[in-house]
C-alpha positions in Angstrom: 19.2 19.7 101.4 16.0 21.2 102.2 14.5 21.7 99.3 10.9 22.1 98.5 9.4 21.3 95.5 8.8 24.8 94.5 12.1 25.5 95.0 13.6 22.9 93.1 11.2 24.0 90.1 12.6 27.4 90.4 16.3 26.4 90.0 15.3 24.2 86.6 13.5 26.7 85.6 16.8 28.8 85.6 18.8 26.4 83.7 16.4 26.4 81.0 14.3 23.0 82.1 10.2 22.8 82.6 9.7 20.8 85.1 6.7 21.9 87.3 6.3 20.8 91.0 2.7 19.3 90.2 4.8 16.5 87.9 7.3 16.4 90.9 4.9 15.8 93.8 3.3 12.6 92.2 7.0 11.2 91.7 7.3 12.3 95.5 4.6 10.1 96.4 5.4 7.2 94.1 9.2 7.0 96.0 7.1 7.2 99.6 5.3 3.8 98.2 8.5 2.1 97.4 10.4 2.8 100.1 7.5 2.2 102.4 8.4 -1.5 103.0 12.2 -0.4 103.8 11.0 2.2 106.7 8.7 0.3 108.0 11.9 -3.1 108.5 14.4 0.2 110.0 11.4 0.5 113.0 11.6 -3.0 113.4 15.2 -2.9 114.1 14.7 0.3 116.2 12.3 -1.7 118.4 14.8 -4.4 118.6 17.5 -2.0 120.3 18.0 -2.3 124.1 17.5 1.3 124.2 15.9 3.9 122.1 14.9 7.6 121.8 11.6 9.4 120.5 10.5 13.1 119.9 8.1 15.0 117.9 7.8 17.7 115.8 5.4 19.5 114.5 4.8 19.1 110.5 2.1 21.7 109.2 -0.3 20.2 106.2 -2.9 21.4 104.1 -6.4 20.1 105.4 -8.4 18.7 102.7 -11.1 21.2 100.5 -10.3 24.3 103.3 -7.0 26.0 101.7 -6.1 26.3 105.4 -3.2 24.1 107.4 -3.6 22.1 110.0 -1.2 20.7 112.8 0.0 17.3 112.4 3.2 15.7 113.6 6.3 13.9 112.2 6.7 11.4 115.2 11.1 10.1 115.4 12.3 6.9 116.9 15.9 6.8 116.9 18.5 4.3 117.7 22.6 4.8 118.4 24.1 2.3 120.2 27.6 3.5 119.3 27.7 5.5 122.8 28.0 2.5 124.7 30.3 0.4 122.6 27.2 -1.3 120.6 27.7 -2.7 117.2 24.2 -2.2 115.9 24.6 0.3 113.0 22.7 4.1 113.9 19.3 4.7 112.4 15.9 6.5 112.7 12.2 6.0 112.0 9.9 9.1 111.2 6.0 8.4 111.3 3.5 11.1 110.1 0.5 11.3 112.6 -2.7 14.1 112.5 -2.2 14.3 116.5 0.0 13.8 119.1 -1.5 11.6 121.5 -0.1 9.0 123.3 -2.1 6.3 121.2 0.4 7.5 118.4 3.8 6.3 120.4 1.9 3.1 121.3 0.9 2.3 118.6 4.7 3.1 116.7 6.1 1.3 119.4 3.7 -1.5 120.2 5.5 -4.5 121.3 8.9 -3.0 122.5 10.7 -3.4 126.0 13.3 -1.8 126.8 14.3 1.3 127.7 13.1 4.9 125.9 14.8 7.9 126.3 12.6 10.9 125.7 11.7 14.9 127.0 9.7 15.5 129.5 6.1 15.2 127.3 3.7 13.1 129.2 2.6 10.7 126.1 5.1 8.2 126.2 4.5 7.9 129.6 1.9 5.8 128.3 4.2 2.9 127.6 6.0 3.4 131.4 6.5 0.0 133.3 4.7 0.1 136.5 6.2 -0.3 139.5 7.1 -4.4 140.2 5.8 -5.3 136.3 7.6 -7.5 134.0 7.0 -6.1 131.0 7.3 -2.3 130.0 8.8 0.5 129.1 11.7 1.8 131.2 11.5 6.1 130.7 14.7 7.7 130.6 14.8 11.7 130.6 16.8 14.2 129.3 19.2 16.7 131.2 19.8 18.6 127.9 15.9 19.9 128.6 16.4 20.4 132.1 19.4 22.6 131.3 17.8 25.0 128.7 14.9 26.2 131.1 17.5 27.2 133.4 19.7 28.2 130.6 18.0 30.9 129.1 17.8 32.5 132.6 21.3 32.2 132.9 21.9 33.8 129.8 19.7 37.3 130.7 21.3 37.4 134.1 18.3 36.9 136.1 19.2 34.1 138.3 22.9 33.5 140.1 21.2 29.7 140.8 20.2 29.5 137.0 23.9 30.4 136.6 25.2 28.0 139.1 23.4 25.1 137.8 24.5 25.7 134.2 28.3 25.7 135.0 27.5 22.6 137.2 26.0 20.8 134.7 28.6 21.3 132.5 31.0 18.9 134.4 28.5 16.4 134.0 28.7 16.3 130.0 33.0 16.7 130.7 32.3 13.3 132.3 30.6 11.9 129.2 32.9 12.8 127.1 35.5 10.5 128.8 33.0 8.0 128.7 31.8 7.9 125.5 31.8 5.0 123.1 33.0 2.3 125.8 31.4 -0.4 127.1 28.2 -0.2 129.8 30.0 -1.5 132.8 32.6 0.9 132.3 30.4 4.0 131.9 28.1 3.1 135.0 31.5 2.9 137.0 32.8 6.0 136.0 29.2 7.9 136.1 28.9 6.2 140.1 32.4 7.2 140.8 31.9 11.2 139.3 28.4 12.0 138.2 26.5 11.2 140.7 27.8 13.0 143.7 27.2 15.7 140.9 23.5 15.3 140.4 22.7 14.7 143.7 24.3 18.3 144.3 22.1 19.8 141.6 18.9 18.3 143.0 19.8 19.4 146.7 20.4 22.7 145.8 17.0 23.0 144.0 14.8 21.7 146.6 16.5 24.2 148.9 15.8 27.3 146.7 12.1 26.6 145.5 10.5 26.9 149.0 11.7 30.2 148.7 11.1 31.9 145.7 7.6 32.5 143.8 6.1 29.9 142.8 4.9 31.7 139.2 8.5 32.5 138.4 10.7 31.0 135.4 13.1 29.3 138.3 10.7 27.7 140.2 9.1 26.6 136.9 12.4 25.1 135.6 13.0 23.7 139.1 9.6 22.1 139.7 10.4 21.0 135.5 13.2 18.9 137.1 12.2 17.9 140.4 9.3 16.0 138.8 11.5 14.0 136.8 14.1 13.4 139.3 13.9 9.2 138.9 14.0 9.5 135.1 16.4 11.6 134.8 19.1 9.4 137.3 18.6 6.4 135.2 21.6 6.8 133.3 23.9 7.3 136.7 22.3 3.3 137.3 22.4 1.8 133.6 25.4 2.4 131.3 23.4 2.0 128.2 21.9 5.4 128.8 22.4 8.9 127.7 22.6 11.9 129.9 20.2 13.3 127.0 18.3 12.5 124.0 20.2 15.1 121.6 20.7 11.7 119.3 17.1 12.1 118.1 16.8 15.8 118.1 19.7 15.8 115.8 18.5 13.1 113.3 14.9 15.4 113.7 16.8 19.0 112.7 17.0 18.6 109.0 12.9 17.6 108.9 12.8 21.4 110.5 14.9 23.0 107.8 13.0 21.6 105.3 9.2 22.7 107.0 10.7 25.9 107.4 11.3 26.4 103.8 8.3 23.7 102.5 5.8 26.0 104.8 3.5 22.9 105.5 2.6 19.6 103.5 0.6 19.5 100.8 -1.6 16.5 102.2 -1.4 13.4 104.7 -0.3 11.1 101.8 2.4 14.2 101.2 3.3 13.9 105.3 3.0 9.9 105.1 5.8 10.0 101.6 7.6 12.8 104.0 7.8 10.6 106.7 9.0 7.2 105.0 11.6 9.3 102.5 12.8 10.9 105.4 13.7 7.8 107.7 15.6 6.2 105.1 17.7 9.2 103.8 18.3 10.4 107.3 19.4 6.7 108.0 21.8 7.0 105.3 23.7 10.7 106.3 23.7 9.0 110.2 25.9 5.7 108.7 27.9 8.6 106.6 26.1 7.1 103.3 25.8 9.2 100.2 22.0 9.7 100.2 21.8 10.4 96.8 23.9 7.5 96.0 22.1 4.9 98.3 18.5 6.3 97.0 19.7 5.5 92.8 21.2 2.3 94.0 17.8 1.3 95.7 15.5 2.4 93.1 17.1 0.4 90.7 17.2 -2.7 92.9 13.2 -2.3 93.6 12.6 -1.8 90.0 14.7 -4.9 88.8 12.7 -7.1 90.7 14.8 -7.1 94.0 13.6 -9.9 96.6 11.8 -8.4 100.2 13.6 -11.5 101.7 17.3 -9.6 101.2 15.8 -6.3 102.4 18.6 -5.7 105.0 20.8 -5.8 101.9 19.1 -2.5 101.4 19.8 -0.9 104.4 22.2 2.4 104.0 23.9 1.1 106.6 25.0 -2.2 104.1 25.6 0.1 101.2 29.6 1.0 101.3 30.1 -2.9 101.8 27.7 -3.7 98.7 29.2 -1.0 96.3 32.9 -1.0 97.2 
């Protein structure tokens, strides 16, 4: 729910119960180290999805002796193959990094191929497969990005193009809507036969316009954002399997923002690290509509009874409701 610590020792406090956030934060910490095991298996499966999505957000934390915060990052991999008729069960992987440098995603992701749906940051094109290569990363983009730059001129009146390309845009998410949980091959068909005539629209009409407008203004920013990621962005009107955005992950990644928001920062990278790992596995359980609360008591117990690493997917939120029913 968003809670931090402090919070939490605030409400006890009001029913009556001690219970200060320095005896909290060690339990914190102790849950991070058991659940550690169980994160890092939901990554594994990540990587083993045909496709995949990653963004970043930033997680302020208390740097060490200084009383002051520093920047650091809570990195998200996220997988959802329910969009293209996929059985694999929806999940996501948060990793807690000091930076956000490219060596981060590689090294999160080491060993995938496959294809990885992200904004338009230039790290993770790091992991992009060359042209003629056989192994790789194959970068998808994200329309949803494109159509904020151009929304929020829309939305102060400043551009009739910025307007144009909003309302044209729109048709393309109609179109995914009536696409939307069927199989690849039938998405890819029905993206050729209606999207793309759409797109190709979209991208004529801004190479047109940016010859002749400033160069330093917001359009031609938001056109040149586009332009530059033309081939990324049209590989979902040539794969079924991919999104016209990556709003799965920034989804899973909103309630880690709610709860920095009220939190303020980390108190420490082991705090981030325990963020990171208690995160992915109760964020894993609300995107399989698992009690979190229920799956976390559950798990504990198992872990402190002795349970075997050899039946960890028995763990998984995603097998819960069949283990408990």
């Amino acid at each position: 729910d968003g809670l931090p610590l402090y919070r939490q020792e605030a409400i006890f406090a009001r029913s009556g119960v001690e219970l200060d956030r320095t005896v909290m934060a060690p339990w914190m910490g102790k849950v991070g180290f058991e659940l550690q095991p169980l994160a890092d298996y939901v990554l594994e499966r990540i990587k083993q999805a045909e496709r995949i999505f990653a963004d970043e957000t930033r997680l302020p934390t208390l740097a060490p002796g200084t009383g002051k915060t520093k920047t650091a990052w809570l990195w998200a991999y996220a997988r959802d193959d329910n969009p293209f008729g996929g059985a694999s069960p929806p999940m996501v992987a948060f990793r807690f990094e000091d930076n956000r440098g490219g060596e981060c995603v590689e090294r999160h992701l080491e060993g995938y191929r496959g294809i990885l749906q992200v904004d338009g940051y230039a790290a993770y094109n790091r992991l992009a497969q060359s042209a003629g290569a056989n192994e790789g990363v194959i970068m998808a983009a994200c329309f949803a990005h494109v159509r904020r730059k151009f929304y929020e001129l829309h939305v102060n009146g400043s551009s009739e193009l910025a307007t144009e390309t909003v309302t044209t845009m729109a048709r393309l998410w109609q179109i995914e809507d009536g696409v939307r949980g069927q199989a690849p091959e039938l998405r890819l068909k029905h993206r050729q036969e209606n999207s793309a005539t759409i797109v190709a629209e979209l991208f004529d009409m801004w190479e047109k316009e940016l010859p002749r407008i400033s160069g330093k203004s917001k359009l031609a920013e938001a056109i040149r954002y586009a332009l530059a990621r033309r081939v990324a962005l049209e590989r979902f009107l040539a794969d079924g399997r991919i999104e016209i955005d990556s709003n799965i992950v920034e989804r899973a990644i909103r309630p880690q923002t709610i709860t920095r928001k009220n939190s303020l920062f980390a108190g420490s990278d082991g705090g981030g690290r325990a963020w990171a790992t208690i995160a992915t596995m109760l964020q894993t359980a609300k995107m399989n509509h698992v009690d979190p609360y229920a799956w976390l008591k559950l798990t504990l117990e198992r872990i402190a009874q002795g349970w075997s690493i050899s039946k960890i997917e028995d763990l998984m939120p995603w097998n819960f409701e069949a283990q408990t029913v």
